[in-house]
C-alpha positions as CSV (number, residue, x, y, z in Angstrom):
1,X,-56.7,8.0,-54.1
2,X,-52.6,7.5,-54.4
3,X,-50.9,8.7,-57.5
4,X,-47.8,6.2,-58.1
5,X,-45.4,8.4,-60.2
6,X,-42.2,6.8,-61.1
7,X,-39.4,7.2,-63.7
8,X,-35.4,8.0,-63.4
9,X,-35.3,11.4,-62.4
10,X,-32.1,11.4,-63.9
11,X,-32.1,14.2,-63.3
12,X,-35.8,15.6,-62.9
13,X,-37.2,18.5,-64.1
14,X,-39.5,21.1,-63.8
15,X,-41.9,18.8,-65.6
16,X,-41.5,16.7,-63.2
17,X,-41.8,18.7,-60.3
18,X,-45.4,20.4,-61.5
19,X,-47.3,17.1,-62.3
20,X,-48.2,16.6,-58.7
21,X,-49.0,19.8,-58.1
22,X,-51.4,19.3,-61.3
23,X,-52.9,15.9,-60.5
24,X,-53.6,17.3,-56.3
25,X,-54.9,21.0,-58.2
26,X,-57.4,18.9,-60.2
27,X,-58.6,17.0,-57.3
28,X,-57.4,13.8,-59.5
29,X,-56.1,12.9,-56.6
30,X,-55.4,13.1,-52.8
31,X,-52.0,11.7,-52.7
32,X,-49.0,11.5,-55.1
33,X,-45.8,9.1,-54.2
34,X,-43.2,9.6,-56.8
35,X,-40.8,6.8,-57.0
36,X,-37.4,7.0,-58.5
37,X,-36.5,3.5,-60.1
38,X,-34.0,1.3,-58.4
39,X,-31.9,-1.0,-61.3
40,X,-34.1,0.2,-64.9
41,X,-35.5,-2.7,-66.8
42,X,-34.5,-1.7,-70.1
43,X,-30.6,-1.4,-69.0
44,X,-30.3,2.5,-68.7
45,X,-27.5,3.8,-67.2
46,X,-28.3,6.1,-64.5
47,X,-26.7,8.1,-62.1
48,X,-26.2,6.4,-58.9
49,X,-30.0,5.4,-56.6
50,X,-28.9,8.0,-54.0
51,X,-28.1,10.8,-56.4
52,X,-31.3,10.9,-58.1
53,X,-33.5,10.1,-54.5
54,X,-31.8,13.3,-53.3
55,X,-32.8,15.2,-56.8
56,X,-35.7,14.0,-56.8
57,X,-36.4,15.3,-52.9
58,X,-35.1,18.7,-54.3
59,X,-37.7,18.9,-57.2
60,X,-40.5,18.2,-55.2
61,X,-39.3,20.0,-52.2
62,X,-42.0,23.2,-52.8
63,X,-44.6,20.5,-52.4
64,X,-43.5,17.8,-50.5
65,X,-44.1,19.6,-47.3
66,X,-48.0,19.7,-47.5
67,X,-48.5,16.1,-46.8
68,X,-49.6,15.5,-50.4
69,X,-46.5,14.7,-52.0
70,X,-44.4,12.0,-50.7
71,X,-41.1,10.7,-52.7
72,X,-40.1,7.3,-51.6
73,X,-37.2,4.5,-51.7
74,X,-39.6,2.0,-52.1
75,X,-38.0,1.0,-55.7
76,X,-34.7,0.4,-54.0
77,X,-36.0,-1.5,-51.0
78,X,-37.8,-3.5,-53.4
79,X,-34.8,-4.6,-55.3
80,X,-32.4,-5.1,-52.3
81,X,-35.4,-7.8,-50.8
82,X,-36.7,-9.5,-54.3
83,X,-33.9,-8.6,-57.0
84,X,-34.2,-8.3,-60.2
85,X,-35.3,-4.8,-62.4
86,X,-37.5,-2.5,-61.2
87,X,-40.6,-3.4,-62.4
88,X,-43.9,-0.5,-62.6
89,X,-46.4,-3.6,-61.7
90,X,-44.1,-5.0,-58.5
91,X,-44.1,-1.0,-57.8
92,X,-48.3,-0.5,-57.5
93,X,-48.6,-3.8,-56.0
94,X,-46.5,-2.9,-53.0
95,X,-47.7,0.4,-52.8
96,X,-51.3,-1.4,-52.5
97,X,-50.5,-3.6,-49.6
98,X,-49.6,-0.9,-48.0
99,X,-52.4,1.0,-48.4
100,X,-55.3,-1.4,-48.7
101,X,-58.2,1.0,-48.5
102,X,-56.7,3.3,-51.0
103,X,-57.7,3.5,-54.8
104,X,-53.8,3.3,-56.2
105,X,-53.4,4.5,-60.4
106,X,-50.3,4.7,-62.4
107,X,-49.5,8.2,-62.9
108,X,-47.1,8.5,-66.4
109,X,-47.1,11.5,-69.3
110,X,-48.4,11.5,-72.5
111,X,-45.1,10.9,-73.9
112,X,-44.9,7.9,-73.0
113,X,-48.2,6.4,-74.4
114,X,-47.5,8.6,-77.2
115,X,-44.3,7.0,-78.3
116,X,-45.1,3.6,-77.6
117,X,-43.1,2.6,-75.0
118,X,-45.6,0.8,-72.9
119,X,-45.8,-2.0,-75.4
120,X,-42.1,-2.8,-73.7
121,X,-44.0,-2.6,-70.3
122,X,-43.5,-5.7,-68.1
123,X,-47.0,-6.7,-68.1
124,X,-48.5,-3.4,-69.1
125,X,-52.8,-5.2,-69.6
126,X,-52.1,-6.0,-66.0
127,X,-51.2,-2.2,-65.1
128,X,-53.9,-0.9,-67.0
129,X,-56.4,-3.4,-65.5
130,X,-55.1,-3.3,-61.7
131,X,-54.0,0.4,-61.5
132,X,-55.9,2.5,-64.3
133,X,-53.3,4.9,-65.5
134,X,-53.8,8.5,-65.2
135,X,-52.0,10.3,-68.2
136,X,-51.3,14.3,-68.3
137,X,-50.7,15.7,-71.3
138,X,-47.0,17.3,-71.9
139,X,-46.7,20.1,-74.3
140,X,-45.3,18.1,-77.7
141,X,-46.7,14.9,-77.6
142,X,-51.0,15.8,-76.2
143,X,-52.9,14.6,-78.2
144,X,-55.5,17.2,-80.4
145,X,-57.8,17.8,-77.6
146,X,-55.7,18.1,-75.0
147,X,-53.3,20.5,-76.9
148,X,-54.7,23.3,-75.5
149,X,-54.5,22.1,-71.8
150,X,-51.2,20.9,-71.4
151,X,-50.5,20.5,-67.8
152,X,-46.3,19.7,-68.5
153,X,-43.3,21.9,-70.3
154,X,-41.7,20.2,-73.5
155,X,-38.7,19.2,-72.1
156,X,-36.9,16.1,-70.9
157,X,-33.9,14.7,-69.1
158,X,-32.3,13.5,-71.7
159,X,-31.7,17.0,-73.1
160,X,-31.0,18.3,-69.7
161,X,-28.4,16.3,-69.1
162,X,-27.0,17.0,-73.2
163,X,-27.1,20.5,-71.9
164,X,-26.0,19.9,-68.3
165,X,-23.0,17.9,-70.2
166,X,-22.5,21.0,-72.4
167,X,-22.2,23.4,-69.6
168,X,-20.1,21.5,-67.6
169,X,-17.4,21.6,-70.4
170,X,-17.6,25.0,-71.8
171,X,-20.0,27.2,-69.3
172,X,-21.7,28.5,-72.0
173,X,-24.6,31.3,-71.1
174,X,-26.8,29.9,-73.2
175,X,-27.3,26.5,-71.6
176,X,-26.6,28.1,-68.3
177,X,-30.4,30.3,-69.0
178,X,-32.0,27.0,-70.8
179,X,-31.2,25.0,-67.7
180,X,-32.3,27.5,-65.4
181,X,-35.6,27.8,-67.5
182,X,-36.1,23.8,-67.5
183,X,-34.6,22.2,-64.5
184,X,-36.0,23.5,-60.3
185,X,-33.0,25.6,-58.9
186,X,-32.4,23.4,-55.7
187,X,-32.5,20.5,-58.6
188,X,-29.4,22.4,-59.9
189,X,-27.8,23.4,-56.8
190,X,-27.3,20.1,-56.1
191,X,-26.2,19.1,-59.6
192,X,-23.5,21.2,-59.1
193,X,-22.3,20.1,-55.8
194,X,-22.2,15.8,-57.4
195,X,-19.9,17.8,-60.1
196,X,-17.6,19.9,-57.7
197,X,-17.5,16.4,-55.3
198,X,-14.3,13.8,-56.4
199,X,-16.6,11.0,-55.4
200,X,-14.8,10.0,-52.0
201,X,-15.9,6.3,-51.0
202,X,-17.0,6.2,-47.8
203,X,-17.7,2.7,-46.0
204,X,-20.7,2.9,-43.7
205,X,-20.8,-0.4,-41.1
206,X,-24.0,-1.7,-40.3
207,X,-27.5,-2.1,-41.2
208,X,-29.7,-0.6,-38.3
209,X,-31.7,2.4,-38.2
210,X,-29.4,5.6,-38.6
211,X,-27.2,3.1,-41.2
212,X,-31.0,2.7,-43.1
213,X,-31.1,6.6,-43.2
214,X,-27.4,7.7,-43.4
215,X,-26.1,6.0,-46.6
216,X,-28.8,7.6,-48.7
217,X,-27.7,11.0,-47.0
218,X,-24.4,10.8,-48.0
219,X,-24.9,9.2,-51.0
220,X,-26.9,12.6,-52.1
221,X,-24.3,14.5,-51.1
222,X,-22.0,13.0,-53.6
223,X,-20.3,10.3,-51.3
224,X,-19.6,6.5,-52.8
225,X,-20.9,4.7,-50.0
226,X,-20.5,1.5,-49.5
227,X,-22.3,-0.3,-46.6
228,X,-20.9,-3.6,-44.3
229,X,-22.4,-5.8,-42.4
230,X,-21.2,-5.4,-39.2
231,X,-21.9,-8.6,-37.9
232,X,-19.7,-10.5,-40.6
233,X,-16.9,-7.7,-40.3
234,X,-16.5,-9.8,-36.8
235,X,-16.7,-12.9,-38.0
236,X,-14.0,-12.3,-40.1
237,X,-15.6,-12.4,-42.9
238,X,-13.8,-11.0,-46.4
239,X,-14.6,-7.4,-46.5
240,X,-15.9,-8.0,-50.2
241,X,-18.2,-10.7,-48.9
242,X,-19.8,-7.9,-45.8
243,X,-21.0,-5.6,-48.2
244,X,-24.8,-5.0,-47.9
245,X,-27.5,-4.1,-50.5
246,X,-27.0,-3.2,-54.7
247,X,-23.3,-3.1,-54.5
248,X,-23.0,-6.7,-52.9
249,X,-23.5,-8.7,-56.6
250,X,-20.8,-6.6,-58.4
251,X,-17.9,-6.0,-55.5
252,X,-15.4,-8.8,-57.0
253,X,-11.8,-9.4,-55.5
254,X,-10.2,-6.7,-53.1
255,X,-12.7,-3.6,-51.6
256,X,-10.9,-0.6,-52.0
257,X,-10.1,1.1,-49.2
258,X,-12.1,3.9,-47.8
259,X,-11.6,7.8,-47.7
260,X,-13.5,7.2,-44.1
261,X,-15.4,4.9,-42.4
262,X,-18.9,5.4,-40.2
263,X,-19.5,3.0,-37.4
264,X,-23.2,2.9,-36.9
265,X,-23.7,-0.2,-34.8
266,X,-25.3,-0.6,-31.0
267,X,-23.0,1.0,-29.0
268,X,-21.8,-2.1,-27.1
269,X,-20.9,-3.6,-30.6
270,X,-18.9,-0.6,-31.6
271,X,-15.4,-1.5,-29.9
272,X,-15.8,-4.6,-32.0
273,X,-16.2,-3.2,-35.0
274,X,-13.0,-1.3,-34.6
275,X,-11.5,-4.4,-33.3
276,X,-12.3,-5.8,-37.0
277,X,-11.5,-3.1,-38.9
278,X,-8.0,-2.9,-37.6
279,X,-7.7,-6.9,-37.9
280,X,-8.9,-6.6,-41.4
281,X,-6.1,-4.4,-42.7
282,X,-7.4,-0.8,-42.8
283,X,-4.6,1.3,-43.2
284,X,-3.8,3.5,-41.0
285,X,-4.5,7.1,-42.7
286,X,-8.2,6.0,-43.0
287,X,-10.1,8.2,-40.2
288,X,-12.8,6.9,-38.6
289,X,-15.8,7.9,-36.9
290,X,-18.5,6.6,-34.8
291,X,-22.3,7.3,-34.4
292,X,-22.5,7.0,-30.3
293,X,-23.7,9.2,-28.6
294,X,-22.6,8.1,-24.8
295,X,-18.8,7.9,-25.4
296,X,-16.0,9.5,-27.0
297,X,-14.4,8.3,-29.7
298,X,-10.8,7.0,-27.5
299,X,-13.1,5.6,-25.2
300,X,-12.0,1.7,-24.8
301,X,-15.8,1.2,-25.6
302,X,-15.3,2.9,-28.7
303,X,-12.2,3.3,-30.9
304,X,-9.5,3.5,-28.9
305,X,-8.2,0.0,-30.4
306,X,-8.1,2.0,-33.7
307,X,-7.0,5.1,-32.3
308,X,-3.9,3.6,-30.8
309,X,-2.9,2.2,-34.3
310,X,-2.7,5.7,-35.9
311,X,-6.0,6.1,-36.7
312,X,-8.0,9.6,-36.8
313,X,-10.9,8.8,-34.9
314,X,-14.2,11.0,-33.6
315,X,-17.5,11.0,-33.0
316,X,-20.4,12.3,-35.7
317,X,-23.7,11.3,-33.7
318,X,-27.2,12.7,-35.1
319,X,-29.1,14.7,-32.6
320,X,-32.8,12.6,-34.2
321,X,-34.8,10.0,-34.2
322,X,-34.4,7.6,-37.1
323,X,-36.5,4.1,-37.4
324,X,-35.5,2.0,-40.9
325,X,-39.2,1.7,-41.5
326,X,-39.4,5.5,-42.1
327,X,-36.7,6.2,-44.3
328,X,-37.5,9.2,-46.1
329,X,-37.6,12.1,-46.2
330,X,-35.1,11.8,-43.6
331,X,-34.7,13.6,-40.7
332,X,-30.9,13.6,-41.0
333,X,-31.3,16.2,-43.8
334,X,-32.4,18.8,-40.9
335,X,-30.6,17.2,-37.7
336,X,-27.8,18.3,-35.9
337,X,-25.2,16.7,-34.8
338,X,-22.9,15.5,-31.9
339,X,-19.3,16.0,-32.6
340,X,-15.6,16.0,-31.2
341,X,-12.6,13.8,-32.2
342,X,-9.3,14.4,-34.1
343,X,-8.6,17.2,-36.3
344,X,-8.8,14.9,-39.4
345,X,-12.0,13.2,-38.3
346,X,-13.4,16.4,-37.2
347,X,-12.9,18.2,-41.1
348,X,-14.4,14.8,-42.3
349,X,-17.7,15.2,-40.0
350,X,-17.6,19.0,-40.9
351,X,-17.5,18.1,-44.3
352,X,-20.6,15.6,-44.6
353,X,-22.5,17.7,-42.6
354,X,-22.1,20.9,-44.9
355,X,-23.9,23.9,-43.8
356,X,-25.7,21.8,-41.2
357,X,-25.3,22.7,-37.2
358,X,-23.7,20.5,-34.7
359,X,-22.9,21.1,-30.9
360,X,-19.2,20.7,-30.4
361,X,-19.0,17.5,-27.6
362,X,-15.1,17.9,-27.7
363,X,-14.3,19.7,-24.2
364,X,-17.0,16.6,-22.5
365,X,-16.0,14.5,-19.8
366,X,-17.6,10.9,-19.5
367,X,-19.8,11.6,-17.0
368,X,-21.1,14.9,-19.0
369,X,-21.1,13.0,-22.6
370,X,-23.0,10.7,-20.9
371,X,-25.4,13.8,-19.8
372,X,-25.7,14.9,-23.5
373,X,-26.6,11.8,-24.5
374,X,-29.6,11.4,-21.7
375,X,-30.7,14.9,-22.6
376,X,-31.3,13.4,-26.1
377,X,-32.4,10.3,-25.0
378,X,-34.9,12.8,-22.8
379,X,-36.4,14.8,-26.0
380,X,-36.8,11.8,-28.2
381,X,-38.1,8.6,-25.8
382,X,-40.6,9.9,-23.5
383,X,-43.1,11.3,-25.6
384,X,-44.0,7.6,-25.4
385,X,-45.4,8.2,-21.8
386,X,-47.7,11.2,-21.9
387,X,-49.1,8.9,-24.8
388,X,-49.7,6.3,-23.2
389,X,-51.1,7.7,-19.7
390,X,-53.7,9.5,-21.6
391,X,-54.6,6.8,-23.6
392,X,-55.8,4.5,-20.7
393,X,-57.2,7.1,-18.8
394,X,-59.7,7.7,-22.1
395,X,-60.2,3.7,-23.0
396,X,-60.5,3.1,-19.2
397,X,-63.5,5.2,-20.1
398,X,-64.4,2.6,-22.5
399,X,-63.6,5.5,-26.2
400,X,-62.3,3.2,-28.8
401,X,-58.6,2.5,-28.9
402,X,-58.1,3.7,-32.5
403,X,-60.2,6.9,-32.0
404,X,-58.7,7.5,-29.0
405,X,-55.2,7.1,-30.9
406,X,-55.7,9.1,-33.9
407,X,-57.4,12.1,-31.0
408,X,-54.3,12.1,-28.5
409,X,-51.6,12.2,-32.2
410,X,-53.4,14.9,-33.1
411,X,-53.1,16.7,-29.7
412,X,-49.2,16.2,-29.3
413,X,-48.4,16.8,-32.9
414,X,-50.6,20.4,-32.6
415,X,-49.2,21.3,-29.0
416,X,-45.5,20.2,-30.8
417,X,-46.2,22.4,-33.7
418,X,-46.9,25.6,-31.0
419,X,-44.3,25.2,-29.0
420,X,-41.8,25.7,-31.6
421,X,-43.5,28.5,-33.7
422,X,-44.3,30.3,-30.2
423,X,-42.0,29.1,-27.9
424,X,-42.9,29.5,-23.9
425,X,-45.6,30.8,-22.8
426,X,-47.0,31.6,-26.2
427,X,-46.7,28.0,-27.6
428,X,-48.2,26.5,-24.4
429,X,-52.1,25.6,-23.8
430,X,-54.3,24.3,-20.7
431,X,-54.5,25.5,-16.5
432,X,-50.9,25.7,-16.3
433,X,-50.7,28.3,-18.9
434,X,-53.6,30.3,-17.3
435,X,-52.3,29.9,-13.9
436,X,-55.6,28.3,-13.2
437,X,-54.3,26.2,-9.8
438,X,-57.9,25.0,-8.9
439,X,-58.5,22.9,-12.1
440,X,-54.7,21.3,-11.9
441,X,-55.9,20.3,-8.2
442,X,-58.9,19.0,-10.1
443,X,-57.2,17.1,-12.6
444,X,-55.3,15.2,-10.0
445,X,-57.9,14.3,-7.8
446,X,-59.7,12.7,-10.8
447,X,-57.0,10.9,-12.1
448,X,-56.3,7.7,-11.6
449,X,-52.8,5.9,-9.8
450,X,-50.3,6.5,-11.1
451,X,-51.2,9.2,-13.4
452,X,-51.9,11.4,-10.8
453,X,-48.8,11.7,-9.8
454,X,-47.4,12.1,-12.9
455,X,-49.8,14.9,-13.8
456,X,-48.9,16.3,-10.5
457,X,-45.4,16.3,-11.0
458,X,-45.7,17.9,-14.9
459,X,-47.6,20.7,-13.8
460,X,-45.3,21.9,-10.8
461,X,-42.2,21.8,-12.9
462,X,-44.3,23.6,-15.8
463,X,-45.4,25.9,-13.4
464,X,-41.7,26.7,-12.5
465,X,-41.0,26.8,-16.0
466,X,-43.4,29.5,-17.0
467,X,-43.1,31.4,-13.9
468,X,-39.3,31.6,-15.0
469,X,-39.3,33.0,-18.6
470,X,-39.3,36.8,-18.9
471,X,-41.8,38.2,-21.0
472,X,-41.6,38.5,-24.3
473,X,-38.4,35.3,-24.8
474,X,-39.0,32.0,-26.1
């Protein structure tokens, strides 16, 4: 069964942050997906969609991790494809097709069947009849019976943000304890960093998978992004007319210019993009960086064009794999990155990747960027082949395909999981790790062409491997 928890989380709370931990405690559920709204139907101003996804990653970040918690964009992808509000019955319905064998409920607190604000519901008989909601009682507004069990804290975001307000403009101790009694401490960490941040507008071009994942990043970390459509940028489109997603309907006249600007295109597309932006007026003070990982940032496949005109330029380049279909939680939050360039672009990378690591790519030749870049390529692509390989070997043995699928996920996510608690040898399983050279032989010999010599050719180089590592490293 899938909890559906949504609201503004604007910002959340600790109430927020225990009702999953409730509902999964009770066994009222297996699964909880809490969704922060996109564009509220009853006009509410809100902090920006990228602001309050981040906060609400941080509230649930205790819990998220154990598979049972999952906080999603689906509001906001709902929006950018159908328009309109975010409505709670387009919200369940999605999350239904996606999960067809599931039992899907509304998940909301007593305060708001309390007050009556479901009468103003879009629909709310269709909710209630589709999605049976669950309600947990919040200290305040429970009901007689349920006084005594109260699962959530009286407090709300409204008041947090009156006191958040309040602190803000005279750092009083008071608030400062109440907040720190009422609102998760990574919640107010962040908080703190949207104050301390002057909102710097940073364009983003394109619409692919890092673009999917990196303008939410940024966005969280205080940044105005703005997102282009690459492929109009170089049509010559109007800048105004290439911006993507919620800001498209209200960009009128002129876009302001940038404080930077992200390339994130295919990498054959890049030098095109910097072709545009230098056709389309940027000025010359506007540093720029690209997402590449095969080419510096002067390269003539990359920004030289813009680099020649003035421009700061460099390379920022996440060291993970990103698909748009998976956009959060994103791996970019824990990646590290690729990067060289200018001095300007550099302190621009430095400071959107905060505290996060990065391997400095600045002193690389072509042939060795090009190195760095198959070493990634390496880590994050081939996975695909052990996969595979097994998998025909076990339906050639006539398993089913999808219990052979979910047995060999299993496998490589486990044997993943070791290697990087233990390291080599301790994180490493099988005849190779026992030096057991007769069932290796074995496993050849029974393996089919070209498997075999795939095998084969693993197990020497493992062998080398682990022969190699002194006891006791990683």
């Amino acid at each position: 069964m899938i909890g559906v928890f949504g609201g503004s989380f604007d910002p959340p709370h600790l109430g927020h942050a225990l009702l999953p931990v409730y509902l999964l405690a009770r066994g009222s559920v297996d699964r909880v997906l809490v969704a922060p709204v996109a564009d509220h139907p009853f006009g509410k101003a809100m902090r920006p969609f990228a602001q309050r996804l981040a906060l609400t990653h941080a509230a649930m970040a205790a819990c998220a991790g154990t598979g049972g918690v999952e906080v999603t964009d689906l509001e906001q992808r709902l929006a950018d494809r159908e328009g309109g509000p975010s409505r709670t019955l387009r919200l369940l319905r999605a999350v239904a097709a996606q999960h067809p064998q599931a039992d899907v409920r509304l998940v909301v607190g007593s305060d708001i069947v309390a007050d009556g604000q479901t009468a103003r519901w879009h629909r709310w008989d269709e909710i209630e009849r589709e999605f049976s909601p669950i309600v947990v009682p919040r200290a305040g507004v429970a009901g007689a019976a349920a006084r005594t069990l109260c699962a959530l804290p009286e407090v709300s975001s409204t008041e947090v943000r009156s006191r958040w307000a309040a602190y803000c403009e005279h750092e009083r101790a008071q608030d400062w304890s109440w907040l720190t009694a009422a609102v998760p401490a990574a919640v107010l960490a962040l908080l703190e960093t949207f104050a301390n941040v002057a909102a710097p507008v940073v364009w983003i071009v394109g619409r692919g998978h890092v673009a999917t994942h990196a303008a939410p990043w940024l966005g969280g970390r205080g940044y105005v992004v703005v997102q282009l459509d690459g492929r109009a940028l170089v049509r010559g489109a109007s800048l105004a007319s290439c911006v993507l997603g919620p800001d498209a309907e209200t960009t009128e006249g002129a876009l302001p210019w940038p404080s930077a600007v992200w390339v994130l295109v295919r990498d054959s597309a890049t030098a095109d993009i910097a072709a545009a932006l230098l056709a389309a007026g940027l000025p010359s003070d506007v540093p720029v960086l690209h997402g590449a990982g095969a080419v510096a940032s002067r390269d003539p496949a990359a920004l030289a064009v813009l680099a020649a005109a003035g421009h700061p330029v460099g390379t920022l380049h996440p060291i993970c794999s990103l698909r748009r279909e998976l956009p959060w939680p994103s791996a970019l939050g824990r990646a590290t990155f690729g990067l060289e360039g200018d001095p300007t672009a550099r302190a621009i990378a430095k400071a959107w990747i905060g505290g996060q690591a990065h391997l400095d790519l600045q002193a690389l030749g072509a042939v060795e960027r090009t190195a760095y870049h198959a070493a990634c390529a390496l880590a994050a692509n081939h996975l695909v082949v052990l996969q595979r390989e097994a998998a025909e070997v076990l339906c050639g043995q006539g398993h089913a395909p999808n219990e052979v699928a979910d047995a060999i996920a299993e496998l490589l996510r486990s044997a993943l999981v070791n290697l990087l608690a233990l390291g080599v040898p301790a994180g490493i399983t099988g005849p190779v790790a026992r030096g057991d050279t007769a069932t290796v032989a074995a496993h050849v010999a029974a393996l089919p062409s070209p498997t075999d010599t795939l095998y084969a050719t693993l197990s020497a180089r493992l062998t080398a491997i682990v022969a190699g590592v002194a006891p006791g490293s990683r």
